[in-house]
NUKOLDREN-60119 format. One line per 2 residues: number of its first residue (from 1); their letters; for each residue y, z, x of C-alpha. Coordinates in steps of 0.1 Angstrom, whole numbers. Layout:
<rs>
NUM> a> Y/Z/X  ...
</rs>
This chain:
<rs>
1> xx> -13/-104/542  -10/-146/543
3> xx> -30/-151/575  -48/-128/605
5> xx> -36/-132/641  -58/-124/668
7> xx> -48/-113/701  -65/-123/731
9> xx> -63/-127/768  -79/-110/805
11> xx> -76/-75/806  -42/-60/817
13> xx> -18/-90/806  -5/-68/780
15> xx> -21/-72/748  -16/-41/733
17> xx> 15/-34/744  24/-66/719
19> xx> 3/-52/696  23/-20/690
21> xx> 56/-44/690  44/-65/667
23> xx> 29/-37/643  62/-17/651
25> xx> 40/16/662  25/30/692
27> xx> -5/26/678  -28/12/707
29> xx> -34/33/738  -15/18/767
31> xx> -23/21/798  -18/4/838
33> xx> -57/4/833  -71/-25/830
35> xx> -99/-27/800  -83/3/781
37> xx> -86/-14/746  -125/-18/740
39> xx> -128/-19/701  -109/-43/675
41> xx> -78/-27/662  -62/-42/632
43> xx> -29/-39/623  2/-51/598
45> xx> 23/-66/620  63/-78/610
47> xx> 76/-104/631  112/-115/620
49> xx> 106/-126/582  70/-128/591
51> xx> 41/-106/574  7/-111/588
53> xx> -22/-88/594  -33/-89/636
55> xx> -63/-82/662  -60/-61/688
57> xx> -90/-71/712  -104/-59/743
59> xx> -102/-79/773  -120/-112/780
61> xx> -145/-111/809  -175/-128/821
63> xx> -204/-109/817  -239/-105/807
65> xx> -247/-95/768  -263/-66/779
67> xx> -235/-50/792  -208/-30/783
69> xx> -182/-61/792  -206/-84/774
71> xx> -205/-62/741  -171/-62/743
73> xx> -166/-96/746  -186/-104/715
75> xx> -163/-81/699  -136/-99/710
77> xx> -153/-134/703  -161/-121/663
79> xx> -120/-117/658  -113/-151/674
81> xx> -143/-163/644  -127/-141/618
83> xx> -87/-155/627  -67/-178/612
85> xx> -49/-182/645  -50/-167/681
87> xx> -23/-155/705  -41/-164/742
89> xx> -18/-140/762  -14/-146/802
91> xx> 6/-129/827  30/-149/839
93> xx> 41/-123/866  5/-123/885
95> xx> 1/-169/871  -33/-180/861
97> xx> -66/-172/873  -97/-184/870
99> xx> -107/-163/845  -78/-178/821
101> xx> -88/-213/823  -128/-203/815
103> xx> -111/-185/784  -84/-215/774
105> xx> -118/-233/775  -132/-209/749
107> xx> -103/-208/726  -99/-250/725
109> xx> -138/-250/714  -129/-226/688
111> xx> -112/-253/669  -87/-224/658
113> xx> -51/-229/662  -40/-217/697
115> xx> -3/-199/708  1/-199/742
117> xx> 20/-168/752  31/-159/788
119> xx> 40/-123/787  60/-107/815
121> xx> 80/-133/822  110/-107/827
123> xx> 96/-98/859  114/-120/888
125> xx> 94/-146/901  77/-154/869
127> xx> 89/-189/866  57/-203/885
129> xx> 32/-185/867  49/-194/834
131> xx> 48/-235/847  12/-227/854
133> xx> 1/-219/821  10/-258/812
135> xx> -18/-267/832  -43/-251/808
137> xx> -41/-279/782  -26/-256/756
139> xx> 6/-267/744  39/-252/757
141> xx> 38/-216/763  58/-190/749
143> xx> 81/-168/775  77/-133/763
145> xx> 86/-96/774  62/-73/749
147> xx> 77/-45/767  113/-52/764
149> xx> 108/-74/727  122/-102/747
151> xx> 113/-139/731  103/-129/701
153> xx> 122/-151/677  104/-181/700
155> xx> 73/-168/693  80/-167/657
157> xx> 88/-201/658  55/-210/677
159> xx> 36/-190/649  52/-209/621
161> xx> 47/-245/640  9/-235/645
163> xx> -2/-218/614  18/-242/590
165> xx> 48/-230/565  27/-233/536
167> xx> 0/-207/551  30/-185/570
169> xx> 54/-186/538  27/-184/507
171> xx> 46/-180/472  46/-148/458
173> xx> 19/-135/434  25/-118/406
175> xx> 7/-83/409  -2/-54/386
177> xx> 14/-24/385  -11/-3/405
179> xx> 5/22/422  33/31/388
181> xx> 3/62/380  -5/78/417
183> xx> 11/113/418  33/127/442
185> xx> 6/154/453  -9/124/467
187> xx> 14/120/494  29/154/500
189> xx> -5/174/496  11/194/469
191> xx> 6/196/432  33/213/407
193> xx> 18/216/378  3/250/373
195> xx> -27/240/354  -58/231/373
197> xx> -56/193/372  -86/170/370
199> xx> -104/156/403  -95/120/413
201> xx> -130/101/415  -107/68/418
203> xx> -81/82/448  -91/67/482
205> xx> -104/91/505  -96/96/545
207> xx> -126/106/561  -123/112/603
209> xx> -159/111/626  -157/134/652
211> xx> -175/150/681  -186/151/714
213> xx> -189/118/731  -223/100/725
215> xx> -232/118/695  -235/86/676
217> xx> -200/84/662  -196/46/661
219> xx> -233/43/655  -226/63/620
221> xx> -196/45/605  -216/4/620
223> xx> -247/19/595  -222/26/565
225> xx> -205/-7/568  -238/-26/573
227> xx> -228/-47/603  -217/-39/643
229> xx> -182/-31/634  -178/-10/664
231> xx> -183/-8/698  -218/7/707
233> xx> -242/17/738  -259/43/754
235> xx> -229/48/777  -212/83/776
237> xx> -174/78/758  -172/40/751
239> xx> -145/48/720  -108/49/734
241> xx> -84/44/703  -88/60/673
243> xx> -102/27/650  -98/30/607
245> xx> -121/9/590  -124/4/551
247> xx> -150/1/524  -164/7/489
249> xx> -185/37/483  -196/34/449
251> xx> -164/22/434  -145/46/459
253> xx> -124/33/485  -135/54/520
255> xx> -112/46/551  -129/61/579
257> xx> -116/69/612  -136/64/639
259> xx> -125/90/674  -132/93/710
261> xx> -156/119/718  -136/153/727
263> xx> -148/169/756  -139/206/773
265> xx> -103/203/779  -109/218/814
267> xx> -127/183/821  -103/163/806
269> xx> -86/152/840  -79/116/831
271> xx> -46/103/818  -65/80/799
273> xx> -89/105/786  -61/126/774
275> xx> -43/96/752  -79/94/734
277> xx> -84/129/730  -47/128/714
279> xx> -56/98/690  -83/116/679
281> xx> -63/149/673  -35/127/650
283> xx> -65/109/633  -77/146/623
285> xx> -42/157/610  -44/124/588
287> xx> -74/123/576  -85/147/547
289> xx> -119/155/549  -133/156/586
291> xx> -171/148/597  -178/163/628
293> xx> -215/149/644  -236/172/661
295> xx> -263/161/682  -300/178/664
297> xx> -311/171/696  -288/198/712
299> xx> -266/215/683  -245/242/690
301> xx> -232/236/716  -198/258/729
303> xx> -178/220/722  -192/220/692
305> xx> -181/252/679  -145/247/692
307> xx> -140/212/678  -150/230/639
309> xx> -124/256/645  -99/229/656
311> xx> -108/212/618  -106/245/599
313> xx> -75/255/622  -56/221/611
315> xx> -65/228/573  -90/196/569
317> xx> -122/195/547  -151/198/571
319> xx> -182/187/570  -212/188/593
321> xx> -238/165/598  -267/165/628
323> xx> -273/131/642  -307/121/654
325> xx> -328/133/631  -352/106/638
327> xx> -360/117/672  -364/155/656
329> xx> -404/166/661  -405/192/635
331> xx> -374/187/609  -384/218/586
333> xx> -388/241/617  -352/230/634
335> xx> -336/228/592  -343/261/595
337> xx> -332/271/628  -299/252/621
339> xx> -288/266/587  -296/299/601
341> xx> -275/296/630  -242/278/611
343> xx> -240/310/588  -243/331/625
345> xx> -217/315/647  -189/299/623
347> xx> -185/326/597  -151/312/591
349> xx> -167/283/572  -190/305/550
351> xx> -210/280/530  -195/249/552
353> xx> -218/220/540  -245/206/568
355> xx> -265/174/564  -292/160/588
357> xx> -287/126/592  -296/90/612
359> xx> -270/67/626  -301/44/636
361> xx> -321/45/606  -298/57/581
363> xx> -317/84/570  -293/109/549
365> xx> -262/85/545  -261/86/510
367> xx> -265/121/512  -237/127/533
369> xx> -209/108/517  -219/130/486
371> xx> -214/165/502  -179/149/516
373> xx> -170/139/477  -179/177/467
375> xx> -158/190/500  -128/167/492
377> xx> -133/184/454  -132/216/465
379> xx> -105/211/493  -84/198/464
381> xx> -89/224/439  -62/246/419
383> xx> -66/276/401  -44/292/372
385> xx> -23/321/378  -42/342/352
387> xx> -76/336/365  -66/346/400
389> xx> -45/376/384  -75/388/365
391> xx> -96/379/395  -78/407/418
393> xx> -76/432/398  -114/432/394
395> xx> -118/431/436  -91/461/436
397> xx> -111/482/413  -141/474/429
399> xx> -126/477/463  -93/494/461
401> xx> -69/487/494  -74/513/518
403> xx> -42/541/525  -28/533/556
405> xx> -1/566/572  -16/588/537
407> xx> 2/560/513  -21/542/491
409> xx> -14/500/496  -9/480/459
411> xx> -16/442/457  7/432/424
413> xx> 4/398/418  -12/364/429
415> xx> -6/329/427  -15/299/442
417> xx> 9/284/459  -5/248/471
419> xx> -41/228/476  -51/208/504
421> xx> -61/233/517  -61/260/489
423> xx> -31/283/497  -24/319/481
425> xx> 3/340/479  -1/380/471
427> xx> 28/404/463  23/435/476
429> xx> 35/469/493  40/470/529
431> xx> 20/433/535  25/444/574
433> xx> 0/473/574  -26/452/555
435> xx> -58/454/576  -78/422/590
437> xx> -106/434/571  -93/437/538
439> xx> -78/400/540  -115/390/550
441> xx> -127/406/518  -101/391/498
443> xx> -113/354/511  -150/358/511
445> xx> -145/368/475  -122/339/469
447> xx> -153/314/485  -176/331/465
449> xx> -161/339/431  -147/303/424
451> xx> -173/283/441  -147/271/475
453> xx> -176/269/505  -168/256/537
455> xx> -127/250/533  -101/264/550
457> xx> -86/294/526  -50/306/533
459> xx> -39/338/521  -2/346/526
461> xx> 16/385/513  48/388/507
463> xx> 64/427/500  78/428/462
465> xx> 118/431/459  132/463/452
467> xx> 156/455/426  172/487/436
469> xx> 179/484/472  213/477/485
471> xx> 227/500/455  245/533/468
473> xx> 229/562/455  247/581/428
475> x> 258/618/431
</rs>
């Protein structure tokens, strides 16, 4: 992009809801709340023949730096240091306040270019809060409706006057032909060649940090980028919106996704609560390997277990990893304890991958991203139709199908019919009277025989065509 655009302004002028026009996606949570957005939210945005990369930040208020208002003003105050330019957005409905002319204050200091927007200025009576806004020393303000898209070929215009052509309109570079060799399988999660392709080092991975609230989510992905990225405290469920962030992990690019904390649904009460706890389910579907933090201090618990079914249940790579390690007495004692009871209580991910770790210290970081490569590895992996042909044979002489109604049940033929996550298909007789138990043995021995711990395995049966049904029987 040929310049970054930050958005700023009070709480509740509408921000975000310009945001998401701008970027052409709901992808901010809106609400009538005021201080919904808390954590910087960048975004492509397309304005008209415009292409710029923009800031969604969290509201401006006075308060001390101790606080949560105060973080989240620094926040705010690094994306107004990072911009080429900044949209100071009032409401021209309610007219200025106080608070706006501190914060016009701010911005002219800033020695950044300044747009001047007055948003709502649909609403009737808006004309005097929009004449208003000339008295903060700013320029000429820009009458816009983020809600209805009203004004904003004006506020193109103001963009272009403030940021320069030159720097709005940069001639085009010449690039390399990068994306001529990423496959298809890429993008639809399928592969179609039938022979078990080689894993992707290069490919850049989608990784999701989930969990209960205050498990350290934020504190995690700040320690892998090496600065406060995020928006951290000891407060309970400071993360609304479901924030991506990028960087290089030994060569590897890692977007990460950092979620709200997902509590009991019979608590979630809150309309605002539930637009997180939706982000964080679509971050999930679009991510491809999932973390989900546990809490050493208190593992296990019933939220816990439910949010790593959710993963499995959705089909994502899953891996585990226990925060807080550093305020664990006796690590060998609780390892123990832990690994003992992940095999007990989610036998669905036999062999899921666990990793103690430290958000504070970084203890086990390193380690971590490594078990998620090996996960992603596995998640992607394809087997050849012979192996897994050979392969079921052996389990059927070593554990025949059972007879179900005196007539003996004969699994024919197997393929695999997708990765991401591994997917099987099995021809067979009567697929319908197949018991549970037998489909467990077929997918343990799966996990075990071709080294797949921890992913979700998908084993579908389909009955074998008669080629001699629908033929009248001859006398």
């Amino acid at each position: 992009m040929s310049f970054t655009v930050a958005i700023v302004g009070r709480p509740n002028v509408g921000k975000s809801t310009l945001f998401n026009r701008l970027v052409g996606k709901k992808l901010a949570l809106v609400d009538d709340t005021p201080g919904v957005t808390r954590d910087r939210r960048p975004g492509d945005a397309k304005l008209i023949d415009l292409r710029f990369r923009i800031v969604d930040t969290a509201g401006l208020e006075e308060a001390g730096p101790d606080t949560l208002e105060g973080r989240m003003r620094a926040q705010t105050e690094a994306a107004i240091d990072e911009a080429d330019l900044t949209l100071f957005v009032v409401d021209a409905k309610m007219g200025l306040t106080p608070l706006d002319k501190t914060f016009g204050e701010l911005l002219r200091r800033s020695g950044k270019p300044v747009v001047l927007v007055a948003n709502k200025s649909e609403a009737r009576g808006s004309d005097a809060g929009f004449y208003d806004a000339f008295t903060l020393g700013l320029g000429e303000p820009v009458p816009i409706s983020a809600e209805h898209g009203e004004g904003m070929i004006d506020l193109r215009d103001a963009i272009v006057a403030a940021i320069g052509e030159e720097k709005a309109f940069p001639e085009p570079e010449e690039e390399a032909e990068t994306n001529v060799d990423v496959p298809a399988s890429d993008i639809s999660g399928e592969e179609e060649e039938e022979a078990e392709p080689a894993y992707d080092e290069t490919k850049p991975l989608r990784v999701a940090i989930v969990g209960r609230p205050n498990a350290g989510k934020s504190t995690l992905i700040n320690r892998f980028l090496g600065e406060d990225r995020l928006l951290t405290g000891p407060e309970a469920g400071i993360t609304r919106d479901s924030i991506s962030v990028e960087w290089d992990w030994r060569g590897r690019t890692i977007k990460m996704f950092d979620t709200a904390g997902m509590r009991r649904k019979a608590r979630v009460v809150e309309k605002l609560e539930k637009l997180s706890v939706a982000d964080a389910l679509r971050a999930i579907r679009f991510a491809e390997t999932v973390v989900i933090i546990f809490d050493a201090t208190i593992p296990f618990e019933k939220q816990d277990l439910q949010i790593v079914d959710l993963v499995l249940r959705e089909g994502r790579a899953a891996v585990l990893a226990f925060n807080k390690w550093d305020l664990v007495e006796d690590p060998q004692a609780v390892l123990a304890d832990l690994r003992e009871k992940t095999e007990r209580l989610l036998p669905q991910a036999r062999g899921i991958r666990a990793v103690p770790i430290s958000g504070q210290t970084g203890y086990g970081l390193d380690k971590l991203m490594q078990n998620i490569i090996e996960t992603d590895r596995v998640w992607n992996k394809r087997i050849s139709t012979a192996k897994l042909n050979r392969w079921l044979e052996g389990v059927q002489v070593q554990h025949p199908p059972p007879a179900v109604s005196g007539r003996r049940l004969r699994l024919k033929y197997m393929t695999q019919v997708k990765a991401r996550p591994p997917a099987f298909m099995i021809s067979c007789t009567r697929p319908e009277a197949l018991p549970e138990s037998y489909v467990r043995y077929l997918t343990n021995g799966l996990r075990a025989d071709f080294q797949m711990p921890g992913v979700p395995i998908r084993i579908h049966f389909k009955a074998s065509e008669n080629p001699f049904e629908g033929r009248k029987k001859r006398r």
